[in-house]
C-alpha positions as CSV (number, residue, x, y, z in Angstrom):
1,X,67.5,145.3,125.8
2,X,69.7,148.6,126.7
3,X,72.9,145.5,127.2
4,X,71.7,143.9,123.4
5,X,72.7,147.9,122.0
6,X,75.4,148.4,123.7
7,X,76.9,144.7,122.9
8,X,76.0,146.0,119.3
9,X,77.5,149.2,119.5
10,X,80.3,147.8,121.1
11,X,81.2,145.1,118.4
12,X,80.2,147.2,115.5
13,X,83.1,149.9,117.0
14,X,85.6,147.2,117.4
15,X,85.0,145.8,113.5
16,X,85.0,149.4,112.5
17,X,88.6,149.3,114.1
18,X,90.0,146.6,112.3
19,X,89.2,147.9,108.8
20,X,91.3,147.0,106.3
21,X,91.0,150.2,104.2
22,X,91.6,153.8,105.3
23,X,90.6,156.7,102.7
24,X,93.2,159.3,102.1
25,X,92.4,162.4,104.4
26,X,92.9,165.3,101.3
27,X,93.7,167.1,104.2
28,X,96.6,165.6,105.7
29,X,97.8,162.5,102.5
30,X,101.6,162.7,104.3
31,X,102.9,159.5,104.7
32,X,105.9,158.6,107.1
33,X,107.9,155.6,106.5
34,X,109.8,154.5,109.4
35,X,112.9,156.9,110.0
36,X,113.2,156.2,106.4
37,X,110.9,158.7,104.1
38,X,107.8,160.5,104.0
39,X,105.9,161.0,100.9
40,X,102.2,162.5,99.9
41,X,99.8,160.1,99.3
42,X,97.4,161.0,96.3
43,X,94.0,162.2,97.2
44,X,91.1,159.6,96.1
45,X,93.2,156.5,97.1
46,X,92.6,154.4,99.9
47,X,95.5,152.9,102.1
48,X,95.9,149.2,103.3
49,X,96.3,149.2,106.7
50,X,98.0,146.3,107.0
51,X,100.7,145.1,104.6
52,X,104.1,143.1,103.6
53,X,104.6,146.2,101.7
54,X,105.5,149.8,103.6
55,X,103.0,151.4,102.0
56,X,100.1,150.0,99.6
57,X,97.7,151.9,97.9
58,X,94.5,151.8,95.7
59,X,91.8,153.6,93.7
60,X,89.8,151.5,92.4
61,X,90.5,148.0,94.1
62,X,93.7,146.1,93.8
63,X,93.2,144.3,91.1
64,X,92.3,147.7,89.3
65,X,95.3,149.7,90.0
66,X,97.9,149.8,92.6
67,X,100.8,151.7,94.1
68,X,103.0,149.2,96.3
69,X,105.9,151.2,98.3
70,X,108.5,148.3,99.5
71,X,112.2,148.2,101.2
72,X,114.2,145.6,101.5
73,X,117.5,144.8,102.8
74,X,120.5,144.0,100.6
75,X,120.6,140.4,101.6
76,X,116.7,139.4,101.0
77,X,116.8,137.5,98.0
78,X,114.6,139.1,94.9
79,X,111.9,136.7,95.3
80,X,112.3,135.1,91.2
81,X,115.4,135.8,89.8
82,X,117.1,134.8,93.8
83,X,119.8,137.3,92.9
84,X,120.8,140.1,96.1
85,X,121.5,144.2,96.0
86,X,124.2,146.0,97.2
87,X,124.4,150.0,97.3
88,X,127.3,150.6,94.9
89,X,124.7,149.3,92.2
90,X,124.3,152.1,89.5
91,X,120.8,152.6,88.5
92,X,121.1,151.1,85.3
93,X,122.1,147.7,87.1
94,X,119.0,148.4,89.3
95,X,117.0,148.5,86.6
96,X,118.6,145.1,84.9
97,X,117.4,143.7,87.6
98,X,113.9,145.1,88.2
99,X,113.4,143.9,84.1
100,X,114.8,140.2,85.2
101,X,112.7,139.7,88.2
102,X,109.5,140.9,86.4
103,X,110.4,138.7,83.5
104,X,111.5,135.7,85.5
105,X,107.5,135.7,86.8
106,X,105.6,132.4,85.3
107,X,102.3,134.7,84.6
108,X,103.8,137.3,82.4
109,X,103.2,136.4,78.5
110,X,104.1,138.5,75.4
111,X,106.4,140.6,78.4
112,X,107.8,143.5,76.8
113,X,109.9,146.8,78.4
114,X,108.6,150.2,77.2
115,X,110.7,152.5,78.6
116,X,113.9,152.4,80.7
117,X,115.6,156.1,81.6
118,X,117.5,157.3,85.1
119,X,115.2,158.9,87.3
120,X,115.6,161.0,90.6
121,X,114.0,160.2,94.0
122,X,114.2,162.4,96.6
123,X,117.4,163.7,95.4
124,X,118.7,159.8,95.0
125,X,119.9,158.5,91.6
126,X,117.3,155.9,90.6
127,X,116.1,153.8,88.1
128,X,112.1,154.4,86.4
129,X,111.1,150.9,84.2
130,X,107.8,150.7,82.5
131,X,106.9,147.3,81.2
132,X,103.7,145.5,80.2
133,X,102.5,142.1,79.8
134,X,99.1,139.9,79.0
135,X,97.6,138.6,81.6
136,X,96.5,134.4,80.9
137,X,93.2,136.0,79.9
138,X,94.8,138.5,77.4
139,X,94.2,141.5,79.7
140,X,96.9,144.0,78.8
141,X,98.8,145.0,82.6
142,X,101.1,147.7,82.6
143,X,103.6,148.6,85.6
144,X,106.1,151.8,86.4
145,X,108.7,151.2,88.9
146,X,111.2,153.2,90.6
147,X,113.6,151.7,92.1
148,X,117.1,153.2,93.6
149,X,119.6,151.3,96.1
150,X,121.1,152.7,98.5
151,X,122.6,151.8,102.6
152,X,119.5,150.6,103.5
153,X,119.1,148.2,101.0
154,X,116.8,148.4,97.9
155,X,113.2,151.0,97.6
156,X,110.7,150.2,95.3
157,X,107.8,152.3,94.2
158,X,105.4,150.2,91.7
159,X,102.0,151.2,90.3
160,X,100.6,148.7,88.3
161,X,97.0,148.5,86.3
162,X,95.3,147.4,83.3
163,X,96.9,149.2,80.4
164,X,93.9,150.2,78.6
165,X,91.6,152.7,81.0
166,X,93.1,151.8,84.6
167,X,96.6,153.1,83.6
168,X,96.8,156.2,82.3
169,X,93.9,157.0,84.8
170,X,96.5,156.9,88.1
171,X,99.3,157.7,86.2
172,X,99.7,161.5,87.0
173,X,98.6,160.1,91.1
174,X,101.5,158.0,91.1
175,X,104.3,160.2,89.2
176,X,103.2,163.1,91.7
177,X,103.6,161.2,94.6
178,X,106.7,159.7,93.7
179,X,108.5,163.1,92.9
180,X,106.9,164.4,96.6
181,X,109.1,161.6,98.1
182,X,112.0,163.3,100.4
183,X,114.2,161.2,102.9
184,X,115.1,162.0,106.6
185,X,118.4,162.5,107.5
186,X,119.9,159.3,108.9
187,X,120.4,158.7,112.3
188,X,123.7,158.3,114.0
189,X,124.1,155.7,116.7
């Protein structure tokens, strides 16, 4: 019986390990990317643990609301428009091409761009695109993105929701977070 608990115990600690979620500690929300950035993580939201994305967030479930933190290198293709970055890109190119990409997407009728103004991250020239779209269903989705090039290739910081509660609910979450952003100084080989 005593080797039936501890089997027990013993499983239930290693699920409890592999748990896809991790809540926000209020206490301690920095996040370190890489040698890259560190940012602070808004309290409430829970954190994938594992990703494609650097960093992916959530409040209320993903397909509630989301904040997806992603780099990419220069040469990785844009996934639907197939088009590359380079750093000398000025932020209103950038944001061309955040507009095409999100356009280019088969699931995005009645597609329309709300606002499209230079934005600062971390000091860094950057583009800030809000656009929104109908889901197939006629569900009204609205996304902000930041997005800046730079040597290290392209940074993207997207929160996305349904525009009618979800949105304006994590809005304030997301702009705070974004303007905590500040980069590490680059190493030297």
């Amino acid at each position: 019986m005593k080797i039936l608990r501890f089997s027990a115990l013993l499983m239930t600690l290693a699920l409890a390990a592999c748990a896809p979620w991790s809540a926000i500690d209020p206490d301690h929300r920095e996040i370190a990317v890489r040698d890259d950035y560190v940012l602070q993580a808004p309290s409430g939201w829970v954190r994938r643990n594992y990703d494609v994305f650097d960093v992916f967030l959530s409040r209320d479930g993903p397909l509630l609301n989301f904040i997806a933190i992603d780099r990419e290198k220069h040469a990785h293709e844009l996934p639907n428009t197939k088009r590359t970055t380079n750093a000398d890109l000025l932020p209103q190119d950038v944001a061309e091409l955040v507009i095409a990409e999100q356009k280019a997407s088969e699931s995005r009728a009645a597609f329309s761009v709300l606002s499209n103004r230079p934005a600062m991250i971390g000091g860094r020239p950057a583009a800030r695109v809000h656009t929104r779209w109908k889901t197939e269903r006629g569900l009204p989705i609205e996304r902000l993105t930041y997005a800046l090039v730079d040597e290290q290739g392209r940074l993207a910081f997207i929160y996305e929701a349904p525009g009618l509660v979800y949105f304006p609910k994590g809005l304030a979450d997301f702009e705070a977070m974004v303007k905590s952003v500040a980069f590490l100084p680059t190493k030297t080989p």
